[in-house]
DRENGU-517439 format. One line per 5 residues: number of its first residue (from 1); their letters; for each residue x negated, y negated, z of C-alpha. Coordinates in pm, whole numbers, plus 32768, in hexadecimal, padded with zeros to 4 digits. Layout:
// residues N
NUM) a) X,Y,Z  ...
// end
This chain:
// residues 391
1) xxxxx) 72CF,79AF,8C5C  7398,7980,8AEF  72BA,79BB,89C3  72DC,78B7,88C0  72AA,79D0,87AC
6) xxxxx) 73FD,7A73,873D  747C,7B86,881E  7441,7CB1,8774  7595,7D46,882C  7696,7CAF,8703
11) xxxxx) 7758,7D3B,85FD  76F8,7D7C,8467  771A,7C55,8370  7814,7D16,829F  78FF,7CFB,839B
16) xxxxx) 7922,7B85,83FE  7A11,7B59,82F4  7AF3,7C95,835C  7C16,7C4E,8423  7D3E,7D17,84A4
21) xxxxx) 7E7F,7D3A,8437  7F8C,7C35,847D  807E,7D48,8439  7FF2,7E1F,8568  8010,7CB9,8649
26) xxxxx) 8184,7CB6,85EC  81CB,7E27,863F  8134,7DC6,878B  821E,7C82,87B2  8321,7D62,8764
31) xxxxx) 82D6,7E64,8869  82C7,7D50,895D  8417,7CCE,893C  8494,7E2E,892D  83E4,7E7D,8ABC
36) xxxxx) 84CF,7D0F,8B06  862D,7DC4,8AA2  8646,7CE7,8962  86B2,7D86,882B  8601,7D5D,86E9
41) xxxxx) 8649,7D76,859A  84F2,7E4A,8527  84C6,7DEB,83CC  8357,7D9A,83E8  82EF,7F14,83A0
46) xxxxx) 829D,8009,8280  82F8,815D,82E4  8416,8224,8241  8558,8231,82F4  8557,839F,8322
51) xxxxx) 84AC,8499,83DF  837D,8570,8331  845F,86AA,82C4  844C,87E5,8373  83C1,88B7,825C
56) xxxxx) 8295,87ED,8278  8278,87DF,83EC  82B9,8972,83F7  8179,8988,8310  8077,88D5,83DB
61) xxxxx) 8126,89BD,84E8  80F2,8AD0,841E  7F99,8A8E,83ED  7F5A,8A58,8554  7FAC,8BBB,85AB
66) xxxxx) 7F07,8C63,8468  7DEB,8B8E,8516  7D77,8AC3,83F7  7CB3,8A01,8500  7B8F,8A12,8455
71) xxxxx) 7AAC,891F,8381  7B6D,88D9,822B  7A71,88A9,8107  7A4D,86EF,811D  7AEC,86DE,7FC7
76) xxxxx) 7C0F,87B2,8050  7CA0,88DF,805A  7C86,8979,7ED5  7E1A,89E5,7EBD  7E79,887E,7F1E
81) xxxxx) 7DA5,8801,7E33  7E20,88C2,7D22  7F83,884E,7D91  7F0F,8703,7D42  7E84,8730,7C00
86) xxxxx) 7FE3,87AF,7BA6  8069,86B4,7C06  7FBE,8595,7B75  7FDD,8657,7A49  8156,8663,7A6B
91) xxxxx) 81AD,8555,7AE3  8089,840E,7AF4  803B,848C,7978  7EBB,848B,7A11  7DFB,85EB,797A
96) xxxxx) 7D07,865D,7AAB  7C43,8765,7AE5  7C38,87E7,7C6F  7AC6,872A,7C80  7B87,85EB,7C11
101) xxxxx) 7C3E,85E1,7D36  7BD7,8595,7ED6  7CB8,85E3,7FEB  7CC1,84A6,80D0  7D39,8439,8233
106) xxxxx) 7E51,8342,81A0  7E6C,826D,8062  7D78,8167,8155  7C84,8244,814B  7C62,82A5,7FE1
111) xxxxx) 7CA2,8155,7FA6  7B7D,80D0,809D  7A88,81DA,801A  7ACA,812D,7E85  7A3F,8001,7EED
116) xxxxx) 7921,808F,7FB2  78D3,814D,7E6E  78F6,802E,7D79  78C5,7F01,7E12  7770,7E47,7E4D
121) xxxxx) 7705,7CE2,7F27  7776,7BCE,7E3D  7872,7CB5,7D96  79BE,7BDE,7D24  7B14,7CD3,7D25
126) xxxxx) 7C55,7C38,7C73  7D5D,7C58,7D58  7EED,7C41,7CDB  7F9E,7B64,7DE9  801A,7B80,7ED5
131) xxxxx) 7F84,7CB9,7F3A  7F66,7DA0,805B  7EEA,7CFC,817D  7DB4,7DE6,81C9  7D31,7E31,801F
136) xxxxx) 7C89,7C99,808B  7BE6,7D54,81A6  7B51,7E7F,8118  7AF2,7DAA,7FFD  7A36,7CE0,80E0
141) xxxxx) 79A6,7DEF,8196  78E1,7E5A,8045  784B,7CF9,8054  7927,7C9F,7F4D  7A25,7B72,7EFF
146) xxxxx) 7B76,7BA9,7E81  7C1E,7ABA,7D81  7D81,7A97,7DAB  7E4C,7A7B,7C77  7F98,7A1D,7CA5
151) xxxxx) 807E,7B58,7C2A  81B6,7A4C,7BDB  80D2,799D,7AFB  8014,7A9B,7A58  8165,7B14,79F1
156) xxxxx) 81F2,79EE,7972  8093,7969,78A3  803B,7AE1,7855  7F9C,7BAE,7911  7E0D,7BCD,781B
161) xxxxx) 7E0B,7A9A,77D9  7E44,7A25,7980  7D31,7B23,79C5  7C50,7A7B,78F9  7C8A,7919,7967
166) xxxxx) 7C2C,79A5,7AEC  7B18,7AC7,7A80  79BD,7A2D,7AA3  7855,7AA9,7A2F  785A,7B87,7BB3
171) xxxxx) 79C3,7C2C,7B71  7974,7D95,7B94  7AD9,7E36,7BBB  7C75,7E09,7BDF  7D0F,7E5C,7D0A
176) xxxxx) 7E49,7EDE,7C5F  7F8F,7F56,7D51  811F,7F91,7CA9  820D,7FB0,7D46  8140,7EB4,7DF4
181) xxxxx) 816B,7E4E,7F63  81EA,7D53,7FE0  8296,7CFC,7EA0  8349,7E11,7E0E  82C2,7DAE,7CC5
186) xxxxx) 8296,7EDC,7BD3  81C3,7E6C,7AB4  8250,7EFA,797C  81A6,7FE3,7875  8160,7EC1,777D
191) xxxxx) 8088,7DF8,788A  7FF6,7F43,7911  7F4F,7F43,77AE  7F12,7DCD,77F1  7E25,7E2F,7906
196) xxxxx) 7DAD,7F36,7878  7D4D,7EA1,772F  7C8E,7D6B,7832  7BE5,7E7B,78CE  7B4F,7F40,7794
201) xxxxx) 7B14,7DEF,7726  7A3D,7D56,7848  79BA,7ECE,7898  7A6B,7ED2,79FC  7AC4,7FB5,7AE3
206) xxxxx) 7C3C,7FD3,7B43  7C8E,8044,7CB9  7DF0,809E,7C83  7ECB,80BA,7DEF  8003,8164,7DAF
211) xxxxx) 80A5,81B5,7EEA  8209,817E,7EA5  81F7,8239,7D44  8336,82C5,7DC9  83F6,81BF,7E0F
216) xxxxx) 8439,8105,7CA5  85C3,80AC,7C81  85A1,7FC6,7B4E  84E2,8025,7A11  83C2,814B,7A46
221) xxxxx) 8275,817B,7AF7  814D,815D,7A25  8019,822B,7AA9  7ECD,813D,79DE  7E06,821E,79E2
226) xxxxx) 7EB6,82FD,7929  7E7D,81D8,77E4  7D9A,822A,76E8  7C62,81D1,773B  7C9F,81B7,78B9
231) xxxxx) 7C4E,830F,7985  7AE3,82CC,7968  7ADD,8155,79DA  7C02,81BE,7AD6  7C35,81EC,7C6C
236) xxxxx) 7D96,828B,7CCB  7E01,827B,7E26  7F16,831B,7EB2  7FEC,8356,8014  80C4,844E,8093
241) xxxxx) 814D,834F,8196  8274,82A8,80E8  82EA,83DC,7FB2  82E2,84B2,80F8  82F9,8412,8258
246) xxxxx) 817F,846C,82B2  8134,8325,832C  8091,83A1,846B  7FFD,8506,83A8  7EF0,8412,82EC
251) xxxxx) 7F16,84B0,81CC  7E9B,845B,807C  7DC8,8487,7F1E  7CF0,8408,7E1D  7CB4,8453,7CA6
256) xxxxx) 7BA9,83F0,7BFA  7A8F,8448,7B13  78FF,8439,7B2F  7851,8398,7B96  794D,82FF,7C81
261) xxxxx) 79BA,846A,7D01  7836,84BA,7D98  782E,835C,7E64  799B,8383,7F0F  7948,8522,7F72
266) xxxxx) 7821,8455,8007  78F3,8364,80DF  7A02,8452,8124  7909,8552,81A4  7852,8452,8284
271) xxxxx) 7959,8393,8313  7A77,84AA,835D  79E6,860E,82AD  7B0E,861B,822D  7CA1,8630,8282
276) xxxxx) 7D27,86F2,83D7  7D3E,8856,8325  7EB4,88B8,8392  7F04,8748,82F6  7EAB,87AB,81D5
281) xxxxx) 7F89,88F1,81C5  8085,8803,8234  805A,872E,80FE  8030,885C,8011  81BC,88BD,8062
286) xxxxx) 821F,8740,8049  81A9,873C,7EE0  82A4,885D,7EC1  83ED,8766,7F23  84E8,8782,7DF8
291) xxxxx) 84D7,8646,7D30  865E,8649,7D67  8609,8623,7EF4  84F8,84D6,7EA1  861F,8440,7D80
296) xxxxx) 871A,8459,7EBF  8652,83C4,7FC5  85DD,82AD,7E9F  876A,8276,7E8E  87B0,8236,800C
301) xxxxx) 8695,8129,7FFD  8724,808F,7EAD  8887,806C,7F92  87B8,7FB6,809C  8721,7EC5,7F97
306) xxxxx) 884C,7E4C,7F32  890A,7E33,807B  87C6,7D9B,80F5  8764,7C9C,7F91  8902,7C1B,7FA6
311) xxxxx) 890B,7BB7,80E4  879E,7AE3,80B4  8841,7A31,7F8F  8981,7A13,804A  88C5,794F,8165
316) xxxxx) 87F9,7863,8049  86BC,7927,8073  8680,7939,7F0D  8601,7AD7,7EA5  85E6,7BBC,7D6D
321) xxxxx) 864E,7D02,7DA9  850C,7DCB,7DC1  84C7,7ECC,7CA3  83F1,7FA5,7D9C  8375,7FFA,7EE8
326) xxxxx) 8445,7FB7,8044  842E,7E1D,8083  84F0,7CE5,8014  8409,7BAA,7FF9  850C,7AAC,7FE4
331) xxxxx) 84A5,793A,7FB0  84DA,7882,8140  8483,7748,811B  8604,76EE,8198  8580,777F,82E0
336) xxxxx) 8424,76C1,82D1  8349,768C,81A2  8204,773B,827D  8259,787F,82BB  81CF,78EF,83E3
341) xxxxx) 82C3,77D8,845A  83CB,787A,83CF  83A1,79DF,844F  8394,7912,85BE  84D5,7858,8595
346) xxxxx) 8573,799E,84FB  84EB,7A95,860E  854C,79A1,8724  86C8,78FD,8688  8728,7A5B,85E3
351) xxxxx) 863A,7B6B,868D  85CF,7C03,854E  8455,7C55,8511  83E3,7BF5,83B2  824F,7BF2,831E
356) xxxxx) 821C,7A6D,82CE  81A7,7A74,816D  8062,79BA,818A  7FA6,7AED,8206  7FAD,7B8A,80C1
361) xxxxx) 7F1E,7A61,7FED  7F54,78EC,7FE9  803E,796A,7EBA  810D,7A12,7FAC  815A,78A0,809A
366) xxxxx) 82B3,7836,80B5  834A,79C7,80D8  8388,7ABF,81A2  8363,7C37,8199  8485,7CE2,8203
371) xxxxx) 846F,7E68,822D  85AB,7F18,81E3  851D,8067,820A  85EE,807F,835E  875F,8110,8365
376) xxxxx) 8881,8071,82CE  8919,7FF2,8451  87C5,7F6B,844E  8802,7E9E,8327  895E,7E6B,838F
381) xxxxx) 8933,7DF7,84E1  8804,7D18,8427  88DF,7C64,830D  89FC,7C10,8440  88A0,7B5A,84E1
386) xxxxx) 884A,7AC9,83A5  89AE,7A49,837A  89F4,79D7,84D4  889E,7904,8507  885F,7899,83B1
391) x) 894E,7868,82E2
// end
């Protein structure tokens, strides 16, 4: 006999606006045409192009046999984070102390426990798009509702005085991310203090994603919260997955100051305790790579850009070279002006896997993301595709 009350067996509020990733469902299409013998050009991805370096793997090794097994203190280990705070120092311009900063499993995570720390029901975020696909989700997930301002437009109008024309008497805090995926835009030092000067302003707090900080080939990367005014009111998140190939280590960090710090020890100790312990030696001798080493690897994806950005334009699908990151988001409409269309017609004419740009923002309809963190007779085998189908 059915009850006509509610079934108590169902799922948490919070989470009937949470979705999953279109970019998994396209790894999986992928996989699937694979297992049929077809070959596919894979530019739907984010992962570097080479392999996490052995000096790195031979220190979680290490570690293994020294049999640092063991719990690791939640925050992590105290010489990693003392690595860090050298190197935010050095290089993000970001002064830390080692209680400023929280060892994390990936950028997602530190990333996941800022809003959990910040955010309350009925909580509006501003949101530059397009964005990455899941910062909508864990937005949501806090109860909260993101407002998408549209990055071309901000840029052209000015960036303040956008943020005001979309902020509303709710707006609690700027989701923030340059190099910024899927884009490649890298917002420059003048509208850093833009955003900055907004946020003072308004009395917001800035969650600041800077995963590619690495990976800037035109003009320089601009850590906010190292702006006047901006370490107090500032969340930092970083990854080790694309400066060092550790997509599958989940491996990252936050910086930030009280009271945020006390809330995300909270969520990090709660959800995971903490980072895998011989991970985290493993990241301690990654932030010992030469600079020279990271400036090289930056170099072979620059080469891919361009091979990859002339042959778009060469074909009519309109694209800026990207300043940062690893993906082209050329302008498809030529293909189809919805772009989930597009990426059909282009994975089943031309075989070559592409994000349509509607999953990160409305702003982000008529393109697709194109990866070209693969290798170069990836690209090359991909513009003779492009060229042969599309042109």
């Amino acid at each position: 006999m059915t009850s006509s009350k509610q079934s108590g067996i169902r799922l948490a509020k919070r989470l009937d606006e949470v979705g999953f990733s279109d970019i998994v469902q396209m790894r999986n299409k992928v996989m699937a045409m694979r297992a049929e013998g077809l070959q596919v050009h894979a530019l739907h991805g984010g992962e570097p192009f080479f392999e996490t370096p052995d000096e790195i793997k031979f220190a979680a090794v290490r570690a293994l046999v020294d049999n640092q097994t063991h719990y690791a203190p939640s925050s992590g280990i105290l010489p990693l984070r003392q690595a860090l705070v050298e190197k935010l120092a050095a290089k993000n311009g970001i002064q830390a102390t080692t209680d400023e900063v929280i060892v994390t499993v990936g950028g997602a995570q530190a990333l996941y426990a800022s809003f959990q720390s910040v955010l309350d029901p009925g909580d509006d975020v501003l949101v530059f798009s397009p964005y990455w696909t899941p910062i909508g989700d864990l937005v949501t997930g806090a109860q909260a509702r993101p407002l998408l301002v549209a990055t071309i437009t901000a840029r052209r109008n000015g960036i303040r005085k956008t943020l005001e024309q979309f902020s509303t008497p709710k707006t609690r805090a700027i989701y923030y991310n340059t190099p910024a995926n899927p884009s490649g835009t890298v917002f420059t030092r003048a509208e850093a203090e833009e955003v900055a000067a907004f946020a003072i302003a308004r009395d917001l707090i800035v969650f600041a994603d800077e995963a590619y900080e690495d990976l800037v080939y035109d003009g320089e990367h601009v850590s906010i919260a190292s702006l006047p005014g901006m370490a107090e009111r500032t969340i930092t998140s970083y990854t080790f997955s694309k400066t060092y190939a550790m997509t599958g280590w989940r491996a990252g960090y936050a910086v930030a100051q009280e009271p945020f710090m006390t809330a995300l020890r909270k969520i990090v100790l709660y959800s995971t305790n903490g980072v895998t312990t011989p991970v985290q030696y493993a990241m301690l001798q990654a932030l010992a790579t030469p600079e020279s080493q990271i400036a090289a690897r930056r170099e072979e994806y620059r080469k891919r850009r361009d091979l990859l950005v002339s042959a778009l334009n060469e074909v009519g699908l309109q694209c800026e070279p990207p300043a940062g990151a690893f993906y082209a988001f050329p302008n498809v409409e030529k293909i189809h002006k919805n772009s989930r269309t597009a990426a059909q017609i282009l994975l089943e004419k031309a075989h070559i896997a592409t994000i349509p740009g509607s999953v990160f923002g409305a702003q982000g309809e008529g393109h697709l993301r194109f990866g070209y963190a693969v290798t170069i007779k990836e690209i090359e085998d991909c513009v003779a595709a492009l060229r042969k189908h599309i042109a």
